[in-house]
C-alpha positions as CSV (number, residue, x, y, z in Angstrom):
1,X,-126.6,21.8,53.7
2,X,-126.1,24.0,50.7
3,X,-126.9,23.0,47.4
4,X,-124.2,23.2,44.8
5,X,-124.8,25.4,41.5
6,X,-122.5,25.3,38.4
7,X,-122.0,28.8,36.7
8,X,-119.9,28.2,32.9
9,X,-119.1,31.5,32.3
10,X,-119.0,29.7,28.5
11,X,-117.6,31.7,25.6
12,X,-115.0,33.8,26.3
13,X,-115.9,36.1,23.1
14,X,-118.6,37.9,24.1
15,X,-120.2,40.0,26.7
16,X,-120.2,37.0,29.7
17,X,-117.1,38.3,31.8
18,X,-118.6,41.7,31.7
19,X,-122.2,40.4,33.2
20,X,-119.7,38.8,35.8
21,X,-118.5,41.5,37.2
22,X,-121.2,43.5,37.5
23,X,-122.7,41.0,39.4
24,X,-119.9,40.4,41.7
25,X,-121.6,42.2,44.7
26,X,-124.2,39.1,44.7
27,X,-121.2,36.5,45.2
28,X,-120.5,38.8,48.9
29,X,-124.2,38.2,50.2
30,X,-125.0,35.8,52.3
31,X,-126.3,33.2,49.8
32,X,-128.4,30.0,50.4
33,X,-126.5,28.2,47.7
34,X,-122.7,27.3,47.1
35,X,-122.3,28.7,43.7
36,X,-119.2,27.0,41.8
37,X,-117.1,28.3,38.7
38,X,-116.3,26.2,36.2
39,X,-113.7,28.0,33.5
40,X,-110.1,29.8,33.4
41,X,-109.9,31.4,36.1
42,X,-106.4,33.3,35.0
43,X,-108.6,34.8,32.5
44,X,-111.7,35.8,34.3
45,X,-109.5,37.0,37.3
46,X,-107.8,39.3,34.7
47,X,-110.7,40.6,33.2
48,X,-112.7,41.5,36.5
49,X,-109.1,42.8,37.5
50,X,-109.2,41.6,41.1
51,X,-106.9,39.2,43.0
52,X,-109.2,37.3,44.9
53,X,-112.5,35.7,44.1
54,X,-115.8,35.0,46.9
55,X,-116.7,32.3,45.2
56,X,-115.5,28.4,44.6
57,X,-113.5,27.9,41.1
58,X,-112.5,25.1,39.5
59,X,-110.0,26.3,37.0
60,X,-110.1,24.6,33.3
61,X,-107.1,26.1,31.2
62,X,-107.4,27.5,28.2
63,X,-105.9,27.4,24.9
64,X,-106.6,28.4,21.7
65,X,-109.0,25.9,20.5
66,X,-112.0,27.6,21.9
67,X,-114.6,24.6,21.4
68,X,-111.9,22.0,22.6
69,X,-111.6,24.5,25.6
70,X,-115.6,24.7,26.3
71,X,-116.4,21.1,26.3
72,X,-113.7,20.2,28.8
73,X,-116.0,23.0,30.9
74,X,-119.1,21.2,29.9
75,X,-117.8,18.0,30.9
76,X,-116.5,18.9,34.2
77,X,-119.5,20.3,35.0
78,X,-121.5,17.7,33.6
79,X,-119.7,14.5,36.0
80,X,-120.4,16.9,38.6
81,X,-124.0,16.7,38.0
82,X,-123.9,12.6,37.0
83,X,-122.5,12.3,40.9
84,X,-124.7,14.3,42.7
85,X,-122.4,17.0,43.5
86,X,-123.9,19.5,42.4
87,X,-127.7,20.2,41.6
88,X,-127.9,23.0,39.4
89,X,-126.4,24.7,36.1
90,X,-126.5,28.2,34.9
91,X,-124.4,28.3,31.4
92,X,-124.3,31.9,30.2
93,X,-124.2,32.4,26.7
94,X,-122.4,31.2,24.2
95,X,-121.8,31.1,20.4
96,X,-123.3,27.3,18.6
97,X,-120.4,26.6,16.3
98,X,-118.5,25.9,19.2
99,X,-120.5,23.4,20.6
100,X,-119.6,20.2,20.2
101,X,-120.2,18.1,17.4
102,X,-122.5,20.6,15.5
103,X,-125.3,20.3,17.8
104,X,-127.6,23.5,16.7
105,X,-128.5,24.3,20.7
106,X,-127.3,24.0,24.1
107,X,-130.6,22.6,25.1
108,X,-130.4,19.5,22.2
109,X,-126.4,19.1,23.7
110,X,-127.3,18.5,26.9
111,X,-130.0,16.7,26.6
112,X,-128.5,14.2,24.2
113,X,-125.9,14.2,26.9
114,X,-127.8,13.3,29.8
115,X,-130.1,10.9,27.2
116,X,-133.7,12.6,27.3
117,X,-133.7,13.1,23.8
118,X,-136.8,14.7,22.7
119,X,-138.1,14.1,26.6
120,X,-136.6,17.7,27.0
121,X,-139.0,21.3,26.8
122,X,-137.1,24.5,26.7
123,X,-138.9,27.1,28.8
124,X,-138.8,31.1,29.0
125,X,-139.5,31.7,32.4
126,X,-140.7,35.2,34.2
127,X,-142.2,34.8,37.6
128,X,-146.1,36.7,35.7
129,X,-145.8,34.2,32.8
130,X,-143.1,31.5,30.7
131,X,-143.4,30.7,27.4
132,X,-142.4,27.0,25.7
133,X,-142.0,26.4,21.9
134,X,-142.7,22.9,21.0
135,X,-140.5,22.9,18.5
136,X,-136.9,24.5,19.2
137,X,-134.3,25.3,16.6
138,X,-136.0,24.0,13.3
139,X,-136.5,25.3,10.1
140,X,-140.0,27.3,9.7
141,X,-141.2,24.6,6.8
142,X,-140.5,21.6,9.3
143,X,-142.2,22.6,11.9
144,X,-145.8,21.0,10.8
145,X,-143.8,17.9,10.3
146,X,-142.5,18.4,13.4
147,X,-145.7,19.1,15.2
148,X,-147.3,15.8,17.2
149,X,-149.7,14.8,19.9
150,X,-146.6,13.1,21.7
151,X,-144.6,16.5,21.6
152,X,-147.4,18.7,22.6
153,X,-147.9,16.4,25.5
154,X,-144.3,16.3,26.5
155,X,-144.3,19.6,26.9
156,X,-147.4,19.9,28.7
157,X,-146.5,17.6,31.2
158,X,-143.2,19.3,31.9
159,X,-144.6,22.4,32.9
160,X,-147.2,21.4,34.9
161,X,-144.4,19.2,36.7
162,X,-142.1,22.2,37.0
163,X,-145.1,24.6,38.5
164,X,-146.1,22.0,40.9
165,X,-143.1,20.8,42.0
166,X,-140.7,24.1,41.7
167,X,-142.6,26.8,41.7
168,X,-145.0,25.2,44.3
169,X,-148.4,26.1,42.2
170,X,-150.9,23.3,43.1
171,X,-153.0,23.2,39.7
172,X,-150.8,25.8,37.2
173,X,-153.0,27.1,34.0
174,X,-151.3,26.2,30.9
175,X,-152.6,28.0,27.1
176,X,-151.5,26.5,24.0
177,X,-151.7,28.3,20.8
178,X,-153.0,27.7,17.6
179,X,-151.0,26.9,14.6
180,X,-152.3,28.3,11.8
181,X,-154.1,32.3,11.2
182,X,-157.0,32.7,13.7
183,X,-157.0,28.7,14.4
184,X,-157.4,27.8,11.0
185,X,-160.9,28.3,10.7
186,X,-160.7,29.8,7.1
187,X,-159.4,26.6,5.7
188,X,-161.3,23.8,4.4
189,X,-160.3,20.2,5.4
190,X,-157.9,19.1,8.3
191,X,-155.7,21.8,10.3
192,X,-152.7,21.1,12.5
193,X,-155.7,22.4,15.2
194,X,-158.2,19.5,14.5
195,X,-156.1,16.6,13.8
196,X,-153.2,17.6,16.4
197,X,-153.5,20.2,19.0
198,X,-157.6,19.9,20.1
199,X,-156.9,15.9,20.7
200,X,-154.0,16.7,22.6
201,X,-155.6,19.4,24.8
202,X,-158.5,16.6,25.0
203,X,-155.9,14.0,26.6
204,X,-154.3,16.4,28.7
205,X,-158.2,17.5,30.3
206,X,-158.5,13.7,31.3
207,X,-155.2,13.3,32.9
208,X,-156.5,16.8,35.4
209,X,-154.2,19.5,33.6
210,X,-155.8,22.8,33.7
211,X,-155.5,24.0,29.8
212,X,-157.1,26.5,27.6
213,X,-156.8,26.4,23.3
214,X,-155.8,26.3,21.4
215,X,-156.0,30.4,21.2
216,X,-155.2,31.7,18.4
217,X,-152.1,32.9,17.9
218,X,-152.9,36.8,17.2
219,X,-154.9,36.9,20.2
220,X,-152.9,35.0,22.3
221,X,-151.1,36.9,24.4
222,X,-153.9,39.5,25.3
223,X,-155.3,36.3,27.2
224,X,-152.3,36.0,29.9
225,X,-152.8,37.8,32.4
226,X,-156.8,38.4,31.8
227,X,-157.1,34.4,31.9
228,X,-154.6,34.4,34.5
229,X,-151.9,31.8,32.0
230,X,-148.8,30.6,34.0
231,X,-147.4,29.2,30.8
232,X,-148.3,29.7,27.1
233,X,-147.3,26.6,24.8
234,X,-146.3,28.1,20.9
235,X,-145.9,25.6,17.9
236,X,-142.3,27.1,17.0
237,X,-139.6,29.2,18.0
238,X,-140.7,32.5,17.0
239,X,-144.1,32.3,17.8
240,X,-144.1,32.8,21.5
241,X,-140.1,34.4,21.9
242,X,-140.2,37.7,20.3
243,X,-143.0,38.9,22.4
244,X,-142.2,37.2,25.5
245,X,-138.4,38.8,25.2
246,X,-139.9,42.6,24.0
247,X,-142.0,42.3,27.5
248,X,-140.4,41.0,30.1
249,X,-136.8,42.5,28.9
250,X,-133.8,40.8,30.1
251,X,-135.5,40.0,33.3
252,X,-136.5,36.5,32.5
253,X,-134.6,33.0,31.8
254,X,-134.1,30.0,29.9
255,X,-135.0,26.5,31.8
256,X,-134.3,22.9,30.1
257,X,-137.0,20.8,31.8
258,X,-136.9,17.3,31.9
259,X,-133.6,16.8,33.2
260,X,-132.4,15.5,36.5
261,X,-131.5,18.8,37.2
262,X,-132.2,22.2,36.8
263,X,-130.6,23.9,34.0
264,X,-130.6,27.4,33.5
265,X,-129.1,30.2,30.9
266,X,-129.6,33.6,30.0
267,X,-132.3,35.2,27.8
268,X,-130.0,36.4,25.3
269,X,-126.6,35.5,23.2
270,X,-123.4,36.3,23.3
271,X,-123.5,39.9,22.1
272,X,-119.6,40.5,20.7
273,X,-120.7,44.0,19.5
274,X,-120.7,45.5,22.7
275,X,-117.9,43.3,24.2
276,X,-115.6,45.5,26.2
277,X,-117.8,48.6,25.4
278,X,-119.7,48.7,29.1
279,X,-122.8,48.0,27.6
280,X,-123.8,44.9,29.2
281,X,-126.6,44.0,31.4
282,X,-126.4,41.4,33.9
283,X,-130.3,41.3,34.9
284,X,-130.9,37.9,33.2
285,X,-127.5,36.3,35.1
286,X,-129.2,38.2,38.3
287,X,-132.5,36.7,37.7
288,X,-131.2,33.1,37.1
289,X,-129.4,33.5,40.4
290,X,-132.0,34.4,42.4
291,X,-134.3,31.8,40.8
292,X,-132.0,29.7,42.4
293,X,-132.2,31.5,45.5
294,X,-136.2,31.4,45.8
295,X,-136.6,27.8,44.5
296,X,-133.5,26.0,45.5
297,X,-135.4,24.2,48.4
298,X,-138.0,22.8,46.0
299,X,-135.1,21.1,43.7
């Protein structure tokens, strides 16, 4: 039996219908998965200018209230989910003030949604390596306030979960970064390293994890691929993203773990500068989809 996977084609100012039509050639393959449409489909119809669509739809009207408009989307999609009918979700982007009530991510909305609350890690997956902040969308001067043995654990856990039971790697190598300049080691007295992270990587060892730190953080990513790292934990946002996004391009993805479910979105936002200019690339909504493809037995 097929599995079911929710695409939101999500805000309808930006680049999204664009990325959907030049994918449209992967919706007339032979597929493994049911792949469902949750939006307006007068709209999308119009804008990829055809009359008839391969794929399922169900059609969510809209109006002018854009955010009004998106979370009847979410919703739908959402119930779906809740029953079991479908197993996946790949949202592509959209812009944060229209989520609802002010949330500052789609990763925080959903989880609150589906109540794992700070159970949640946000990963940025490429098949040669992922990266996972443990700290999402925070200001810089909270994140040491932020930082904890129960978050860095979390997160630890979640990967190794996701490799073992998605990706189907028996024993998956995780790094962890420092926080401070070359692990703190010009500082006198406590660091975020020796009060937080070194326990942490301690309690991990014992519980069979296979983990290496914390590196530090200029040096980090020269030890991926020589120490053979399937994931590389950061302390905050833009310590593991920038690099892991100039690399691997748009051929990589963003995975909530911790839900019932897999979720999936794109590697970039909404990009209304080049709306309706051609410029678009659909390799991140191509790459989710055949995640989907190459894992959906293992979900």
């Amino acid at each position: 039996m097929k599995k079911t996977i929710i695409i939101l084609p999500s805000d309808p100012d930006s680049i999204n219908y664009e990325i959907i039509k030049k994918s449209l050639f992967f919706f007339n393959k032979k597929n493994k998965n049911r792949y469902l449409f949750i939006g307006c489909k007068k709209e999308i119809l119009k804008y990829l200018n055809i009359k008839k669509i391969e794929f399922d739809f169900i059609d969510i009207k809209m109006n002018k209230n854009i955010k009004k408009y998106l979370k009847k989307c979410f919703e739908q999609a959402f119930k779906l989910l809740i029953k079991n009918k479908a197993h996946g979700l790949i949202n592509l982007p959209l812009n944060k003030k229209n989520l609802p009530l002010g949330y500052v991510g789609f990763t925080e909305y959903i989880s609150d949604y589906f109540k794992i609350k700070n159970k949640e890690s946000m990963l940025l997956f490429n098949n040669k390596f992922s990266v996972c902040p443990n700290t999402t969308h925070v200001r810089l001067s909270k994140v040491s306030h932020l930082i904890n043995k129960k978050v860095i654990l979390k997160n630890i856990y979640n990967i190794n979960s996701f490799y073992k039971k998605i990706i189907g790697i028996k024993k998956p190598h995780i790094g962890i970064m420092g926080f401070n300049p070359h692990n703190g080691i010009d500082f006198k007295g406590s660091t975020e390293e020796k009060t937080i992270i070194i326990p942490s990587i301690k309690n991990a060892k014992k519980n069979n994890i296979k983990i290496s730190g914390p590196l530090s953080p200029d040096a980090a990513f020269n030890k991926i691929f020589a120490n053979k790292i399937n994931c590389l934990i950061g302390n905050y946002h833009d310590q593991v993203l920038p690099l892991f996004k100039y690399i691997n391009k748009f051929k990589a993805i963003n995975i909530t773990l911790g839900l019932p479910f897999l979720r999936v979105s794109l590697d970039h936002g909404t990009a209304t500068d080049i709306k309706n200019k051609n410029k678009a690339n659909p390799e991140s909504f191509l790459y989710a989809l055949n995640f989907f493809e190459k894992y959906f037995k293992k979900i």
